[in-house]
Every structure is written in C-alpha cells, then in structure tokens.
C-alpha positions, -999 to +999 in steps of 0.1 A: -088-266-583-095-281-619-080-256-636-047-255-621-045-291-628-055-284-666-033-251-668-003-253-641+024-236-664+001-209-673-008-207-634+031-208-625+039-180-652+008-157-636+023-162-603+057-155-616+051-124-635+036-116-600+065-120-584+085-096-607+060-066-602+061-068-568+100-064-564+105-043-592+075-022-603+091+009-582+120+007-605+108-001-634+115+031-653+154+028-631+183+038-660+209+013-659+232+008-630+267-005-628+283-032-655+248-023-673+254+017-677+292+009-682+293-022-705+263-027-725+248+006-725+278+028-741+282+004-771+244-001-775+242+041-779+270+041-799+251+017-821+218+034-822+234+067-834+259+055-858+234+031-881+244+002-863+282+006-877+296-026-858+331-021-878+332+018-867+324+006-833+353-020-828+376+008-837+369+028-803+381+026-771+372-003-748+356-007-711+394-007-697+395+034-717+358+041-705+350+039-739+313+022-760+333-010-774+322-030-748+303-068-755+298-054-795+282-091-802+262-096-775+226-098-790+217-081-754+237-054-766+219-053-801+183-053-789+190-027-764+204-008-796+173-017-817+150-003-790+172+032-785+173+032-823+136+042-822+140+077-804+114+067-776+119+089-745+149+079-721+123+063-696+100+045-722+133+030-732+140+017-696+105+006-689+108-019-723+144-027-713+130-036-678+101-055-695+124-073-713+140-087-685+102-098-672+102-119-704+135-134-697+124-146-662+086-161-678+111-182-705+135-198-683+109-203-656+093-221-685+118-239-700+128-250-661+091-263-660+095-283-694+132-296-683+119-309-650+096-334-664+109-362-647+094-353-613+061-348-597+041-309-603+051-300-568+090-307-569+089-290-600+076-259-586+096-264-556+126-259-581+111-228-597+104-214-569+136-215-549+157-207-581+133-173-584+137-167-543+175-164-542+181-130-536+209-128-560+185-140-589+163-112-572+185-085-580+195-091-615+157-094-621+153-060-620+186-050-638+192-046-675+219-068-677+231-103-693+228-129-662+193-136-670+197-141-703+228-167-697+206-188-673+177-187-697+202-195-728+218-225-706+184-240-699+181-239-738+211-257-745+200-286-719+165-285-735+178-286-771+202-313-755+167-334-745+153-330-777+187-342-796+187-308-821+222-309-821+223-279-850+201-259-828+225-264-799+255-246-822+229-219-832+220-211-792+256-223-777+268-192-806+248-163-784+254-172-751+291-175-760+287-138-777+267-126-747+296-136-723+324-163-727+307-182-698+289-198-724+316-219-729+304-239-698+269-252-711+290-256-745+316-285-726+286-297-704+270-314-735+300-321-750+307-343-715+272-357-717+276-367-753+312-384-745+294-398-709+260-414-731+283-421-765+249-430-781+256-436-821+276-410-839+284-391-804+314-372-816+292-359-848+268-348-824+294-332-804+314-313-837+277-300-846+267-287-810+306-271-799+320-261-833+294-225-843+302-218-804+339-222-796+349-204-831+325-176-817+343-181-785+374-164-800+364-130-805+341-131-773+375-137-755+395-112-774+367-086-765+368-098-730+408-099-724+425-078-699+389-064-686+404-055-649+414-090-634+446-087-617+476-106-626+479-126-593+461-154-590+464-157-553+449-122-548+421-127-570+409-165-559+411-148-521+392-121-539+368-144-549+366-162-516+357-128-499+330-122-521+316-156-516+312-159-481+288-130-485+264-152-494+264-181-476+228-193-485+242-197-520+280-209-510+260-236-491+239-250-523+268-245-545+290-268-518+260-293-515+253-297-554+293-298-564+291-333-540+258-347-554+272-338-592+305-352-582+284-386-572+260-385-602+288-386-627+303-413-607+275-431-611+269-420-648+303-441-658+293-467-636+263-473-663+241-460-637+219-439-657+198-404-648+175-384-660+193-362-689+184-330-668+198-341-635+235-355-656+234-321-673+231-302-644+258-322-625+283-316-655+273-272-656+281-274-619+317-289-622+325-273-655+315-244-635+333-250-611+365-255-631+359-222-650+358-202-622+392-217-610+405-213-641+401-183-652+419-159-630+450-180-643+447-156-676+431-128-662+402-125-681+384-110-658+371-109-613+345-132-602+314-116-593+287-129-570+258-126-601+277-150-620+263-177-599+228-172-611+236-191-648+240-226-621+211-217-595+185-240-616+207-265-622+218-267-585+182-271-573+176-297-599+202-315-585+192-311-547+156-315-554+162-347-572+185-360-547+161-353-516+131-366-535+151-405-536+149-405-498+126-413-473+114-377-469+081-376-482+071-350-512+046-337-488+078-327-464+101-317-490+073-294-504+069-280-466+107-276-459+112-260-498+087-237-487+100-223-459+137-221-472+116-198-500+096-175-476+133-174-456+148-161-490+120-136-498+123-121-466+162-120-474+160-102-503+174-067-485+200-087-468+187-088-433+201-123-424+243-117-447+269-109-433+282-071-437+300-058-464+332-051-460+334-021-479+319+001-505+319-025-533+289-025-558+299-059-571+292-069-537+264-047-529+242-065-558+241-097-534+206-088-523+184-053-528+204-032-505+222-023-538+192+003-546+208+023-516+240+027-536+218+031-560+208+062-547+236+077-531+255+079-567+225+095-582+225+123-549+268+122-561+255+130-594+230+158-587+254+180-566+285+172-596+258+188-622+263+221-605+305+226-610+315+250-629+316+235-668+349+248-676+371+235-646+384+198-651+369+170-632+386+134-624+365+105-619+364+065-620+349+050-643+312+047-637+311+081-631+328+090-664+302+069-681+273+088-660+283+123-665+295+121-704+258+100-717+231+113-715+215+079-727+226+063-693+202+087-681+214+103-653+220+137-672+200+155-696+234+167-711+274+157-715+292+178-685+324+197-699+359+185-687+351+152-676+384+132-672+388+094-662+412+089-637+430+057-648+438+071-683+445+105-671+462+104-637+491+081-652+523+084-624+524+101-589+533+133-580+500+144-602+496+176-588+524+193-614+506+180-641+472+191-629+458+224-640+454+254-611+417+242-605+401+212-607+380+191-591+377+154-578+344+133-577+350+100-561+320+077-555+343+039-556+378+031-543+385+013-576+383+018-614+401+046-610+395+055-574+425+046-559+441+074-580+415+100-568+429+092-531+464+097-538+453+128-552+437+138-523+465+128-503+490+146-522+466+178-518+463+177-478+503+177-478+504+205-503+512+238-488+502+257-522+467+242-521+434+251-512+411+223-508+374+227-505+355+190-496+315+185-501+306+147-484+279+129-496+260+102-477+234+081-482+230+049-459+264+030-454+282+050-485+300+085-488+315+106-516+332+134-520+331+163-542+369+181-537+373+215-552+410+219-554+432+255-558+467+254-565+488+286-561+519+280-577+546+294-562+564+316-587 
C-alpha cells in the first residue's frame, strides 16, 4: 500500500495506540495500584492540597513511615500533582493519568523508530513490536507508574547522544535521574561511548552530558536510601534470582544481549565501529547489568522484575542487529520475530511462566494476572469499610495508604484508627501493648505483614482472647479480616 510506504511511523503509532486500548481500555479509569498508590500518589496529593509546598513536603514522613515524601522530584510525581490540582473527579483524574501513560508508549515507540535508522522498515518494526509484546512492558502500560517514562527518557538520551546535543543530554539525563536513580545508567552509557569514540573534545562533551545529572543524582539517592532492601547481600541477589526466573522469556534476552554487548564493545576497542544505537545499547545492557549487582551492596533498594523494561529496546536492538548480519534472511527473521510476538501476546496472563511462589505483587506484575490481586485487595478493602470506626486497625503498608486517602481512590473517606504495622507493632509480646479490641487486616506477608502474623500467632495461644477471622479469596490470594477481644485478667 502506497501510503504505508509514505506514512509508516504514523501507520506504526495507529497500530500502537491500538494496541494499548485493547489491553487496557477495561481499566482505564483503574486508581493506582501498588508502588503507584504508595510512592507517587501520596506525595502527588500532598502536593496538590498544599500549593505545591515542595519544602513542607520534604519535612514529612517517608515511604519507609507510610508517609507522602515519597520521589518529591520526580516530574511523574509533579504532573500527577498538576492534574489533581485541578479538582476533576477521582476517575477523570485516572483516565488522564492512564492517558498519559498512552502518550508515553506513542513517544518511545517513536523515538525507537527514529533510533533504528540504520536498518531496513521491517527489522525496525520487528523491534517495536517485540519491545511492546513483552508482557512485562504490557503490564506497566496500563499502570500509572515511572517505568515507561525511564525507557522513554533513555531512548532520549541515546537519541540526543545521535544528534551530539550534549547540553540537552544534562537537561534529560537531570529527570530520569529525579524520576528514579536508575538514570544513572543511560548517564555512564554515554559517558562510555564518549570515552569508547574519543572524537574531539570527548571529555567536554562528557562534563556537559554527566555533570546536571550526577549532582541531581545526590538527592535522588538520599530520597531513595534505606527504602526496604535488606542488609544481606546474599539474601537479596538470591532474592533477585527468584524473581528472575519467573520470567524466563525475558531472563533469556537479557542473557543473549549481555553476550552480543560484551562482543560489540570488544569489537568497538578493536576500532571496529557500529552503528551509535547498537554501541549504546551494548553499554545500557552492561551498565545495567552492573547496577543491578551493585546495588544491593548499599541497600538502596530490591530488584523488581519491571525494572527490566528501561533495557527491553535496547536488548532487541542488539538481537535484531545481530541476527540481521547472518545468513537468515529479513524475510525469515521478520517470520520468526512474528511469531515470538503472537507467543508473547498470548502470554500476556501468564499462561506459559512458571508459578508464583507466593503472594508477592512485585512478582504478580510479571504479566496481567496482577489485575486478579488487583481485585482481591479491593474485595479486602470493601469488607474493612464496614469495622467499627472507633476500634484500632493494624495493617501493612499498602493498605495503610488505601484506607487513609481517599485520592488513591479506593475510599470515599479516611477510616478512623488506622495503624501501620511496622511503625506501630515495634517488639513482640504486642498483645500488652494492644488495646482490649482491635482488629487485623492483612492482605501481604511483608511491609508490615510479617508483624500482623505474629500477632495472630500470639492471639491463637492467648487464653484471654477471643478471636473472630473473616477470609477473603479471590483467585490464588487470601486475606484476613481478625477481630480480636482481650479479657484481661484482673
């Protein structure tokens, strides 16, 4: 058709914006879910109802307290304000939250299109459209979160990188580092580049694209410290190894592209130049790489699976590339491409991983089957509405969030006596510190769940207590509503 030919990004972005309607159209008007409703939702209210006051904001609790100062620079956090700041109604908000992300996914499908010159129309839809098919780029589609934004902003670095805009590298290397310290890795990728090429007046170039981003870097790490990684950086890299092998589609390209970056950087020092794209993308898959093994060393914070969106692109740039130098025809490679894609698509619920080994969200957002935990916390949520205001209820820390905003939107008012568990339930035996009634909501072994069971334990070897338990279930997960009695002895 003629006008494909004439208009194939416009075509691509049609398709595209298909694409995103048809997986997330049913949740369009969703409120925010998990590090969404508890990281950049409580500061972006905060911020809407307190004229922006990003000095009276820093001064509250943090995520580790359950309290708003969580990400206060991240301009993800700010536009999210910006739009609450205008009083629409909590599901108007969502939809143009949710329609933001849609605009997200059109740019860096865009910019992926621009940065992909170097090979023929169909590779580079082949690379769009394997990046978009992942189910773990599926899911954060539909979220409100900051992965999408990182990918987008790293594909922004590379193409300010191609253009040699050095200034306007510091300018977007400055957000992605405020949106998340991972922007450090886009940020030492053309610094390596830079140092790899040393074209005339390299280490200028390099001072004028790191320097605006690793001095925002330090508060973005302040912010960030002590966020819930553990101390033990055996447990957390076995941790992270657990989660991985839940996807094993993704460990697999990951795996492949580390070896075929490892080989194009060999080659790159050899004087064996490549296109900039495919050098860039070898260096954001080792620096990666590195971060990731790096990190847990000072605790900054666990590994999780959506991470691994920000190198998808740049992993199928690399793959793509390297298939497209063999014998394999672009015919084939277009035909095998397209099958790995309907294979993904079809994957999108999970059908073909591996089980989950337990009732973690950070693992349930692999693939779409997160919706059903989705669920089952809103059903948790219904039933808490319904306690009595005035008895004291302990929760972890997504449901402290949910219960106590009503701009999360998953209550139309604050519920009384709403206690977080970790900062609450300091040292076992709780029960003499705990009133005569209370009651336990636990939705999540951690973040403050692990002190809701001991609680529970202590009250099933209590002789003094009457324990009243409501289960909730909803697919593969169950809650528990305790209503708890204690008569003292005297």
């Amino acid at each position: 058709m003629p006008i494909l030919k004439k208009y194939p990004l416009q075509f691509l972005l049609l398709l595209v914006a298909v694409y995103w309607f048809t997986f997330n159209i049913s949740f369009i008007a969703q409120p925010p879910i998990w590090d969404t409703a508890t990281a950049v939702f409580p500061a972006a209210i905060y911020l809407a109802n307190h004229s922006f006051n990003l000095a009276e904001l820093l001064t509250q609790p943090g995520w580790i307290d359950a309290g708003p100062n969580n990400y206060p620079f991240s301009p993800l956090v700010w536009w999210s304000a910006a739009v609450m700041a205008l009083n629409f109604t909590p599901k108007t908000t969502f939809i143009i939250l949710h329609l933001t992300q849609l605009f997200l996914v059109l740019a860096t499908s865009a910019i992926l299109w621009n940065q992909t010159n170097f090979c023929t129309m169909k590779l580079r839809i082949v690379i769009i459209g394997l990046t978009l098919a992942t189910p773990i780029f599926v899911v954060q589609t539909g979220y409100m979160y900051s992965e999408i934004l990182i990918c987008l902003l790293s594909l922004l670095i590379l193409w300010a990188a191609s253009s040699q805009r050095y200034v306007l590298i510091g300018v977007i290397g400055t957000l992605i580092v405020l949106v998340k310290p991972v922007g450090v890795i886009p940020l030492a990728s053309v610094a390596a580049l830079l140092f790899i090429r040393r074209k005339q007046h390299w280490w200028k170039k390099i001072i004028w694209a790191t320097t605006p981003g690793l001095i925002a870097l330090v508060p973005a790490i302040l912010m960030q410290a002590g966020a819930g990684a553990p101390e033990n950086y055996i447990t957390t890299m076995q941790d992270t190894f657990i989660r991985i092998k839940l996807i094993p589609d993704v460990m697999l390209i990951i795996c492949v592209s580390l070896a075929i970056g490892f080989l194009v950087i060999i080659r790159e020092f050899r004087g064996i130049e490549h296109p900039l794209s495919v050098l860039f993308s070898a260096l954001m898959i080792w620096f990666g790489f590195g971060f990731y093994i790096l990190v847990p060393t000072v605790s900054l914070f666990w590994f999780c699976l959506r991470y691994l969106i920000q190198f998808l692109p740049f992993a199928f740039i690399l793959i793509v590339n390297s298939l497209s130098r063999t014998s394999l025809s672009t015919t084939s490679l277009t035909i095998v491409a397209g099958i790995c894609t309907i294979f993904q698509l079809i994957n999108v619920f999970g059908l073909f991983y591996p089980p989950l080994p337990g009732p973690s969200f950070s693992m349930a957002e692999r693939d779409l089957g997160y919706r059903d935990y989705f669920d089952f916390q809103r059903q948790l949520i219904t039933e808490a509405k319904y306690l009595e205001s005035d008895s004291p209820k302990y929760v972890s820390r997504e449901m402290f969030y949910f219960l106590t905003s009503p701009g999360i939107g998953y209550v139309s008012e604050p519920l009384d006596n709403v206690n977080f568990a970790l900062t609450t339930l300091k040292e076992p035996p709780y029960l003499p510190d705990l009133p005569n009634k209370f009651h336990i909501i636990y939705s999540y072994p951690d973040h403050g769940g692990l002190q809701l069971i001991k609680v529970m334990r202590e009250v099933d070897s209590c002789s003094h207590c009457i324990a009243r338990q409501k289960e909730i279930h909803h697919q593969n997960y169950t809650g528990f509503i305790y209503e708890v009695s204690q008569q003292r002895p005297n």
